[in-house]
SEPA-233790 format. One record per residue (C-alpha): residue number from 1; residue in one letter; x, y, z. Coordinates in steps of 0.001 Angstrom, whole numbers. Each point is the difference from the previous one (the first is absolute). Example, Ala and Ser with C-alpha at 12.3 -4.5 7.8 and 13.67 -1.06 7.14 Angstrom:
// SEPA-233790
+-----+------+---------+---------+---------+
| seq | type |      px |      py |      pz |
+-----+------+---------+---------+---------+
|   1 |    a |   12300 |   -4500 |    7800 |
|   2 |    s |    1370 |    3440 |    -660 |
+-----+------+---------+---------+---------+
***
This chain:
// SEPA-233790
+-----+------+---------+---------+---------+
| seq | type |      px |      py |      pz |
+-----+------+---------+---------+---------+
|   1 |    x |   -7309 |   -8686 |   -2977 |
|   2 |    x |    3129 |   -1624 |     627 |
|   3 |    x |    2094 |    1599 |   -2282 |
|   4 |    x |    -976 |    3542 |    1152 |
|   5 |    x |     440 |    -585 |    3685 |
|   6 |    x |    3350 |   -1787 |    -606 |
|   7 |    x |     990 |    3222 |   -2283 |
|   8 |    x |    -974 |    2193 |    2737 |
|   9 |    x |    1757 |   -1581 |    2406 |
|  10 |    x |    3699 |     277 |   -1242 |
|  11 |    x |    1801 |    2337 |    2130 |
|  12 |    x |    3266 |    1491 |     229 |
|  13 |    x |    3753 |    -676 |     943 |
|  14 |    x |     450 |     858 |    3599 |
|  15 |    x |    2415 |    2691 |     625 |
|  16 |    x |     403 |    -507 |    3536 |
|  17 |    x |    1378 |   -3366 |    -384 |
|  18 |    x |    2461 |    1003 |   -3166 |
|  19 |    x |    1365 |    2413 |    1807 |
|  20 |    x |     704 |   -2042 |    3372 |
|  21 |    x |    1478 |   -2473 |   -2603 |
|  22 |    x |    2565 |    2035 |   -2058 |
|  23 |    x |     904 |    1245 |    3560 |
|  24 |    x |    1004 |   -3491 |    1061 |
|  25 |    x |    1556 |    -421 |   -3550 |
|  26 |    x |    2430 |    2803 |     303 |
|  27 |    x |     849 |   -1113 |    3607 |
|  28 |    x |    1490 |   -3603 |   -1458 |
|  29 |    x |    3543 |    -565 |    -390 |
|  30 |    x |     193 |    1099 |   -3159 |
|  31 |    x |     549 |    3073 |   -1691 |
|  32 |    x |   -3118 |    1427 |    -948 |
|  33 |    x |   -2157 |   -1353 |   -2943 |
|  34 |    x |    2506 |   -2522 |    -906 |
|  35 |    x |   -2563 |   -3047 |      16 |
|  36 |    x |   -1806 |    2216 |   -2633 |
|  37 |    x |   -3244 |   -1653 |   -1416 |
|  38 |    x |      50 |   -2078 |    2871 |
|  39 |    x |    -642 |    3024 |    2323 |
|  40 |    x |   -2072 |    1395 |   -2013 |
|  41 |    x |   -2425 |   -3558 |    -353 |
|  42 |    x |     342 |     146 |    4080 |
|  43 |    x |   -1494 |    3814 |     448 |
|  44 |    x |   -2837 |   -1281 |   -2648 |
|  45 |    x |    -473 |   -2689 |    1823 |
|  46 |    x |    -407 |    2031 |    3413 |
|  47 |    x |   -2169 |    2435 |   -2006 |
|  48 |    x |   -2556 |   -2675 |   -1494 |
|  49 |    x |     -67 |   -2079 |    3607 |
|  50 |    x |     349 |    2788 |    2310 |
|  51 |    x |    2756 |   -1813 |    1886 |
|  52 |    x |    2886 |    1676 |     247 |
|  53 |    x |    2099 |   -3425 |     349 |
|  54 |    x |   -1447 |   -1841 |   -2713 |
|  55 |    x |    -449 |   -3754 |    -229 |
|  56 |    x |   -1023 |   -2854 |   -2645 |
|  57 |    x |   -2070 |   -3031 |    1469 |
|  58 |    x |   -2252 |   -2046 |   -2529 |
|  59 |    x |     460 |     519 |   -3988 |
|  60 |    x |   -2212 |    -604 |   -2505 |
|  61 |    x |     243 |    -127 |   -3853 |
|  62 |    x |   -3302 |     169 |   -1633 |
|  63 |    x |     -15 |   -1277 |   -3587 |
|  64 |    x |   -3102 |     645 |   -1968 |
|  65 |    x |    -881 |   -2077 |   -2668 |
|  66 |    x |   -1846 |    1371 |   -3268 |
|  67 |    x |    -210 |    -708 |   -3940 |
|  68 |    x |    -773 |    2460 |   -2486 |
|  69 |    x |   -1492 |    -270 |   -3311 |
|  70 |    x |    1850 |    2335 |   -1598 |
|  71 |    x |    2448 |   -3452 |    -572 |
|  72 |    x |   -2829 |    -247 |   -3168 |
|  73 |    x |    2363 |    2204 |   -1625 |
|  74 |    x |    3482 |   -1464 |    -165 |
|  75 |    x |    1551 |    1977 |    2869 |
|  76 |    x |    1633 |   -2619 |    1635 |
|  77 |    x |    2088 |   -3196 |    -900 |
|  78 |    x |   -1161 |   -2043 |    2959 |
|  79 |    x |   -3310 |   -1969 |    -359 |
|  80 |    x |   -3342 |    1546 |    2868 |
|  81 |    x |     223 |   -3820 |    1492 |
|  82 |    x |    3547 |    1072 |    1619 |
|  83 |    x |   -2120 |    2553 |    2440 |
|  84 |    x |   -1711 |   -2824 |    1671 |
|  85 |    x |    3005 |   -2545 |    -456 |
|  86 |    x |    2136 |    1761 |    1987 |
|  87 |    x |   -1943 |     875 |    2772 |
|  88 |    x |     479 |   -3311 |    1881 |
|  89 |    x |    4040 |     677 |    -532 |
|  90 |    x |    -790 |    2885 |    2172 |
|  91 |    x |   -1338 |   -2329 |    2653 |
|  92 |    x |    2204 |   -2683 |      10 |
|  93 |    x |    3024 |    1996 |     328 |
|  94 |    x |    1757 |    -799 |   -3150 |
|  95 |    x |    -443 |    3406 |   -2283 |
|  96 |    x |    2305 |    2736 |     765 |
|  97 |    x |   -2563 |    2172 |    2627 |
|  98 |    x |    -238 |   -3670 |    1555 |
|  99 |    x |    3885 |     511 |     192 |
| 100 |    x |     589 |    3298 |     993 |
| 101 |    x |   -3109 |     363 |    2076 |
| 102 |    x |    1017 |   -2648 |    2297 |
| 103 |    x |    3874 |    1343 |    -140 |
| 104 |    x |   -1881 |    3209 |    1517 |
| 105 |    x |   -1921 |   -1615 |    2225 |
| 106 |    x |   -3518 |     913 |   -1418 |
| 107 |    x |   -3474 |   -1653 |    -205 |
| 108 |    x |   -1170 |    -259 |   -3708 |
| 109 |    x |   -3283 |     379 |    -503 |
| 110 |    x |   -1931 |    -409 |   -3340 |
| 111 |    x |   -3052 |    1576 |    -929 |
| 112 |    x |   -1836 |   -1291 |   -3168 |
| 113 |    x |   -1588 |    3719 |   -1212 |
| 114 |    x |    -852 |    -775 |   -3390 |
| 115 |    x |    2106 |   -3180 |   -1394 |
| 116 |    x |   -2143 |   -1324 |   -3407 |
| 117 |    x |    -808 |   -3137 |    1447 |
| 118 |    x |    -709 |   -1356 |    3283 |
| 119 |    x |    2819 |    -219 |    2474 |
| 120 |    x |    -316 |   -3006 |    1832 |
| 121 |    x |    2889 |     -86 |    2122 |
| 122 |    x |     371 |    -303 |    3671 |
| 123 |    x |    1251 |    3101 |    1493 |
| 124 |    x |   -1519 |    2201 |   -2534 |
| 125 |    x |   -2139 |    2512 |    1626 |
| 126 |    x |   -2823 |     312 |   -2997 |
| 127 |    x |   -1191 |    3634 |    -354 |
| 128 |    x |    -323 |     -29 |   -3337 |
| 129 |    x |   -2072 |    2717 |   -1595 |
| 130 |    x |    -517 |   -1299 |   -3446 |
| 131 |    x |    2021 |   -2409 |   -2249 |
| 132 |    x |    2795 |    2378 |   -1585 |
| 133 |    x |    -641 |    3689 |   -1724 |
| 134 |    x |   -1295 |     727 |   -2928 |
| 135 |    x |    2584 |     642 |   -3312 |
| 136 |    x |     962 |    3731 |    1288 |
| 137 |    x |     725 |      94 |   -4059 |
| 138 |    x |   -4190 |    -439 |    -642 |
| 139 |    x |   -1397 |    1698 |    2630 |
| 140 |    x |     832 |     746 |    4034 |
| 141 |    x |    1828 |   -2486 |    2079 |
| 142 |    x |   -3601 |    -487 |    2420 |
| 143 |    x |   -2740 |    2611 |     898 |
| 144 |    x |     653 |    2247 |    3029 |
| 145 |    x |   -1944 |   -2207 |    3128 |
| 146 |    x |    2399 |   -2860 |   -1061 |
| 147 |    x |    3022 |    2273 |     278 |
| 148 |    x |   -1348 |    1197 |    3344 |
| 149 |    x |    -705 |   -3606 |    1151 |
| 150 |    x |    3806 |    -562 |   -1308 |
| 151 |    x |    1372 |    2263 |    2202 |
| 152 |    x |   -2208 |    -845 |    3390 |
| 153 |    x |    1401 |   -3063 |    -672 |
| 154 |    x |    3737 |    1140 |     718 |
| 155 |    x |   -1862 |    1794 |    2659 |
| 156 |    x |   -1429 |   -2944 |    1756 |
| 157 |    x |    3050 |   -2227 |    -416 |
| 158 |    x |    2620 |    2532 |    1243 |
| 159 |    x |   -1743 |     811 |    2904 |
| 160 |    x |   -1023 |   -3917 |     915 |
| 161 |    x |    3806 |    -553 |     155 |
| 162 |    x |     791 |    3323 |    1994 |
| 163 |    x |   -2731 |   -1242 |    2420 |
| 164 |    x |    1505 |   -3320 |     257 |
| 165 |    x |    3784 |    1922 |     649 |
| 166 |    x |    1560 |     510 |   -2815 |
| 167 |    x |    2134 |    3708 |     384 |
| 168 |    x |    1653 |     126 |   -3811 |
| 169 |    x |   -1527 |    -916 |   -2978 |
| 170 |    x |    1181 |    -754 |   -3517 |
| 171 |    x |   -1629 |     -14 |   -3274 |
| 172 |    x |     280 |   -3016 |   -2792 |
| 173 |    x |   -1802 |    -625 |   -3133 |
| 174 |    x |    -937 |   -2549 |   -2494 |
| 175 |    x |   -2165 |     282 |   -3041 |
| 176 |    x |    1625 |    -823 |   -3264 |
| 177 |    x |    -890 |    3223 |   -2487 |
| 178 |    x |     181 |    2615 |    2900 |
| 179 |    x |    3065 |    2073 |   -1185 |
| 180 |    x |   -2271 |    1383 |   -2735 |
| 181 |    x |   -2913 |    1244 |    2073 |
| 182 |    x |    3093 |    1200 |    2799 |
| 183 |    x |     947 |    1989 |   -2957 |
| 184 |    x |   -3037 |    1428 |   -1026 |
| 185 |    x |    -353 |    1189 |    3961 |
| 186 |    x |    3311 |    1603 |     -59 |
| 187 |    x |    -936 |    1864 |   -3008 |
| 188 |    x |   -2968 |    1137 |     880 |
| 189 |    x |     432 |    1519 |    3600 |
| 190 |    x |    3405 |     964 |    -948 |
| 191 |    x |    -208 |    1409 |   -2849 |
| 192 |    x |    2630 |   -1891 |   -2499 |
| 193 |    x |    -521 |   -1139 |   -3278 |
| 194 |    x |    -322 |   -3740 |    -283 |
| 195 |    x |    3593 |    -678 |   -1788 |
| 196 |    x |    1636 |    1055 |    3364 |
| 197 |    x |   -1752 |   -2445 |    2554 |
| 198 |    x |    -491 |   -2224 |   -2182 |
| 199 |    x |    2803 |   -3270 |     296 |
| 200 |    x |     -54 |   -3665 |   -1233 |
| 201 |    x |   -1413 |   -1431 |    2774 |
| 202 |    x |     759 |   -3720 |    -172 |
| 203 |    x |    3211 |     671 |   -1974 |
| 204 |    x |   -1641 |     437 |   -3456 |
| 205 |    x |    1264 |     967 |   -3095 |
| 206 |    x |     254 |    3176 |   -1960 |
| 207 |    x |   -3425 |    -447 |   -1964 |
| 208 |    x |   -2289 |   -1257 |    3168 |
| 209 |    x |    1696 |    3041 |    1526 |
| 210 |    x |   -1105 |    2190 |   -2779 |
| 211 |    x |   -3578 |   -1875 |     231 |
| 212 |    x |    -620 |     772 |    4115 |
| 213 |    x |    1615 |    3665 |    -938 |
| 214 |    x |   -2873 |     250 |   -2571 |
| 215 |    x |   -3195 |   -1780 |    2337 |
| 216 |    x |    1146 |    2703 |    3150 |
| 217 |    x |    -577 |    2619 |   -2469 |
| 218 |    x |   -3289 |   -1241 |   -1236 |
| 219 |    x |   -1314 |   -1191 |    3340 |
| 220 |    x |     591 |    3617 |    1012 |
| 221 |    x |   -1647 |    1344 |   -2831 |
| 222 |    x |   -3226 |   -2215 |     -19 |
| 223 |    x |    -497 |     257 |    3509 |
| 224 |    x |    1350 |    3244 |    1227 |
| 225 |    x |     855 |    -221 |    3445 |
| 226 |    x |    -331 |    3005 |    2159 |
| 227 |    x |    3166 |     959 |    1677 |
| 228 |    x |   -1463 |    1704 |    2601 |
| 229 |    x |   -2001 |   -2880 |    1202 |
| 230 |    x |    2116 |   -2729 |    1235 |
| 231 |    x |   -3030 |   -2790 |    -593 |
| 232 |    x |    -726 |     902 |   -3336 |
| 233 |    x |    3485 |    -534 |   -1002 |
| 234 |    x |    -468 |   -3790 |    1560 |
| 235 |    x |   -3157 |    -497 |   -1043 |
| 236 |    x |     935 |     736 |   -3494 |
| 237 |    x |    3349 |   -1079 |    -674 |
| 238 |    x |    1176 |   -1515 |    3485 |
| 239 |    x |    -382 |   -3635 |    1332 |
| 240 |    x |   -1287 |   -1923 |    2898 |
| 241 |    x |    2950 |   -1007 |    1988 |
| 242 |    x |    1307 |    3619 |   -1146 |
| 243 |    x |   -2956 |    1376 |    1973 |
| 244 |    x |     616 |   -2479 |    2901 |
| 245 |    x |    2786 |    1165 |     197 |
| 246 |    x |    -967 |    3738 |     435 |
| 247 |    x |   -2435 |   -1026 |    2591 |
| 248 |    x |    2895 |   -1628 |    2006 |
| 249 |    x |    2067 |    3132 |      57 |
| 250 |    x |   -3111 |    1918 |    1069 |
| 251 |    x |   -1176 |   -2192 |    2639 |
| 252 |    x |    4136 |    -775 |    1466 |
| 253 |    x |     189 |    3790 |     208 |
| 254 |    x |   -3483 |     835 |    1395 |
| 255 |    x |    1537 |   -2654 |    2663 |
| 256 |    x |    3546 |    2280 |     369 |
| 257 |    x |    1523 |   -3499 |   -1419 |
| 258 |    x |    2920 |     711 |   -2537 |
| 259 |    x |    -474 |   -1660 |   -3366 |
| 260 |    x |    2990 |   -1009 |   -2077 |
| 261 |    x |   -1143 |     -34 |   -3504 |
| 262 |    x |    1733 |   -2071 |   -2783 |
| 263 |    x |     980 |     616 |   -3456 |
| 264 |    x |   -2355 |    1398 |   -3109 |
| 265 |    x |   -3239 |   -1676 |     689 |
| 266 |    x |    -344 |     655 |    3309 |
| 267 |    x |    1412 |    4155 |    -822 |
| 268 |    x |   -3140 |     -33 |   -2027 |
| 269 |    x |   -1962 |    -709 |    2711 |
| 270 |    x |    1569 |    2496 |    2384 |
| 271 |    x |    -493 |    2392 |   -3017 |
| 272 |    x |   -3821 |    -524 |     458 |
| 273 |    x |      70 |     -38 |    3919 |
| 274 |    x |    1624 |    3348 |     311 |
| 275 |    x |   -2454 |    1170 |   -3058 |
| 276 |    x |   -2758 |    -962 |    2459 |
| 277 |    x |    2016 |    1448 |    3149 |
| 278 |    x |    3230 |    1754 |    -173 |
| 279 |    x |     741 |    -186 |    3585 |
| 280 |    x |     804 |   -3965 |    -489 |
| 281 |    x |    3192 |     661 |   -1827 |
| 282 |    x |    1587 |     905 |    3722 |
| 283 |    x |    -868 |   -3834 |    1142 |
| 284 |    x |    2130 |   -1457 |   -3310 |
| 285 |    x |    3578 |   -1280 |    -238 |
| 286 |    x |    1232 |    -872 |   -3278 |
| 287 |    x |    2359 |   -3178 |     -80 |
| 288 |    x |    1371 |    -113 |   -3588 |
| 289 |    x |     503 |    1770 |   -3419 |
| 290 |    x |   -1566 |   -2692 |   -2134 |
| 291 |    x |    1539 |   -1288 |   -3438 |
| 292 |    x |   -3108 |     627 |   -2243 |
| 293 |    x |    -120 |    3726 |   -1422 |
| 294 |    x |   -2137 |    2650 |    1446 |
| 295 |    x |     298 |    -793 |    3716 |
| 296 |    x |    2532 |    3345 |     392 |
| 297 |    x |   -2258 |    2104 |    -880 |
| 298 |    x |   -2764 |   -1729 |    2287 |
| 299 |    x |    1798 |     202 |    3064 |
| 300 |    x |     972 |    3675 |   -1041 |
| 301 |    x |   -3289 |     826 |    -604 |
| 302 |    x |    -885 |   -1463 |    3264 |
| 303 |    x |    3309 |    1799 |    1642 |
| 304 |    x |     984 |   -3447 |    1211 |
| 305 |    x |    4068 |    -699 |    -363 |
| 306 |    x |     624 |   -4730 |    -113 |
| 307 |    x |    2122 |    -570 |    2532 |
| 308 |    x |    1213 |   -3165 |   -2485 |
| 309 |    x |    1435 |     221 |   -3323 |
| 310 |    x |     248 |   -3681 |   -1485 |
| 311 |    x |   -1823 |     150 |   -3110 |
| 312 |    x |   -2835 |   -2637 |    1255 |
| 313 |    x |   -3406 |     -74 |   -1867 |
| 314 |    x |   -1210 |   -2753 |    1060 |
| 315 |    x |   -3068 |    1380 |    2429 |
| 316 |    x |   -1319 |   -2523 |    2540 |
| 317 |    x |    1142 |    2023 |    2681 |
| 318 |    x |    3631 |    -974 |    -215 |
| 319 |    x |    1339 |    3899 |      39 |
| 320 |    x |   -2037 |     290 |    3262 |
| 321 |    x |     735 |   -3373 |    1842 |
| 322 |    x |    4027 |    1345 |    -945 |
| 323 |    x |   -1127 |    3922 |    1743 |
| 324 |    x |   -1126 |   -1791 |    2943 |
| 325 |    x |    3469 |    -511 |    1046 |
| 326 |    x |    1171 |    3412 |    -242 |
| 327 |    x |   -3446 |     917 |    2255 |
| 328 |    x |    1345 |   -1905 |    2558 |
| 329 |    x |    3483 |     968 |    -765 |
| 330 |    x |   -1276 |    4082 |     858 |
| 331 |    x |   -1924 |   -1338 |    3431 |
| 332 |    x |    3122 |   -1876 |    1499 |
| 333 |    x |    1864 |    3311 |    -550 |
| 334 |    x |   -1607 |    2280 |    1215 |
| 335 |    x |    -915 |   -2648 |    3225 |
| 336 |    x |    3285 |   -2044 |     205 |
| 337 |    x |    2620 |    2856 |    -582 |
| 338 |    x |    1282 |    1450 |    3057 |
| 339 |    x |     182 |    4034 |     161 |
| 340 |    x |    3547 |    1842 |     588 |
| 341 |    x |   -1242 |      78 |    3616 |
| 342 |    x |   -1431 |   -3521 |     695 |
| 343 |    x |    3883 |   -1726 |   -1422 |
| 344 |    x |    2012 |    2925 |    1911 |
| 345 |    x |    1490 |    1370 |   -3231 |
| 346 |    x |     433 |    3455 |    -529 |
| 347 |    x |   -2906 |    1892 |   -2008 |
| 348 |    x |    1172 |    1067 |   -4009 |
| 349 |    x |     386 |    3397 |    -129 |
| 350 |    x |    -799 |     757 |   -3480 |
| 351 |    x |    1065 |    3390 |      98 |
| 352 |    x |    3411 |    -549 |     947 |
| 353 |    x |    -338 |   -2974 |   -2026 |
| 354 |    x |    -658 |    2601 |   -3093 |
| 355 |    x |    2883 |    2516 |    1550 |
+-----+------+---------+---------+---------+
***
């Protein structure tokens, strides 16, 4: 299967490389450190490519598209018909990952996992698995061979992009309901009650807050998810483009690709690829701290630290087309800075520095 060899094939961080690479990093003309993150994003970058001079060519954000029928219960203020609206926006250029993503210089590409209706768009790649969940609030989200199929998807599209160049990917989302299933992932592999990952979403008000609070804690009671197994958790309370999303973090990593995941949705679904294989958590950058509520304790419970704090929630990818400039920021400093010895300037002594 697919999904097992993937799983299986996720490796390691290189140490070899990381080390060769804080070597050079220390040697720059610069005291020690000083670039902080940024050297640190450079030796992870060394680590997951096993080049000890690390470089970005091609990027790619892959947006998966999904709709959930968990809507059915009030969740969200925004109509289903905006999941498959907006999806040409994407395209054309004109909604904000069509801004940002070109700022970065990255490929969008769509994938149509499980939109409600048929997505007849040019440029959509059409892998959908079935039209939209089931209401996580009724019953689970799909059975377990549509998860699966989900996540090969991610699988398959990642790794038709990394065979066609691409060397950094980023993550983007679109499925109008999905904060509530996100939520119901985050509580159930890590372990929170549904109050604290649970935000408004599309900016709703105090009572449809209180009303998504109150269908995460029932969609985790009727269908008790299994925390232990990372596709029962999506097959019960996840989504589509959620696992699509997984499936693309497996398959970039199984590849030694970095992945630079987004805000909450696409946390969720690195919540359920490390569930499935903890090594893949090595292969992740996190761009941004998003605005909706929960996404701290994600990323801690993922030990992942946002290089960005601008309180965006918008999804799409726009956190991760924004990270792929600080990628590229780490690789021309570690490969454009000269050392102490290559500009003729005396080394830092840092203990006489200390003295």
């Amino acid at each position: 299967m697919l999904l097992e060899k993937t799983i299986a094939e996720v490796g390691t961080l290189y140490p070899e490389p990381m080390a060769e690479a804080q070597k050079r990093l220390d040697s720059l003309i610069k005291p020690p450190g000083s670039l902080g993150r940024l050297e640190e994003l450079a030796v992870q970058l060394a680590g997951i490519t096993g080049n000890p001079r690390p470089v970005v060519g091609d990027r790619v954000i892959i947006i998966m598209a999904g709709d959930h029928g968990v809507v059915a219960e009030g969740v969200s203020v925004a109509p289903q018909e905006i999941t498959h609206q907006q999806i040409p926006a994407f395209l054309t250029g004109v909604a904000g990952i069509g801004v940002l993503g070109r700022l970065a210089g990255a490929r969008l590409v769509v994938v149509d996992v499980g939109v409600a209706v048929p997505v007849d768009y040019p440029g959509v790649l059409n892998r959908k698995v079935r039209p939209g969940t089931g209401n996580i609030a009724r019953g689970p989200a799909m059975t377990r061979e549509e998860a699966v199929r989900s996540v090969e998807v991610g699988i398959q599209v990642v790794q038709e992009e990394i065979d066609r160049g691409a060397t950094l990917i980023g993550l983007g989302d679109m499925g109008i309901g999905n904060t509530t299933p996100s939520s119901a992932i985050a509580a159930a592999l890590g372990g929170y009650a549904p109050e604290e990952v649970t935000g408004r979403g599309t900016l709703v008000n105090d009572q449809v807050l209180r009303r998504k609070v109150e269908v995460v804690a029932r969609a985790l009671e009727i269908n008790r998810p299994d925390p232990a197994d990372g596709l029962d958790v999506l097959a019960k309370v996840g989504g589509l483009e959620i696992g699509g999303l997984a499936g693309v973090i497996l398959g970039a990593a199984a590849r030694r690709v970095p992945v630079v995941i987004d805000g909450f949705i696409t946390t969720a679904a690195a919540m359920v690829a490390v569930a499935l294989q903890p090594r893949v958590k090595e292969f992740m950058i996190a761009s941004h701290l998003s605005g909706e509520q929960g996404h701290r304790l994600m990323l801690e419970h993922l030990g992942l630290v946002p290089m960005l704090y601008l309180n965006m929630r918008l999804g799409e990818g726009t956190g991760a087309a924004l990270a792929m400039h600080l990628v590229e920021a780490a690789c021309r400093v570690i490969n454009q800075m000269a050392s102490f010895s290559e500009a003729g300037i005396a080394d830092l002594d840092e203990d006489k520095i200390l003295k």
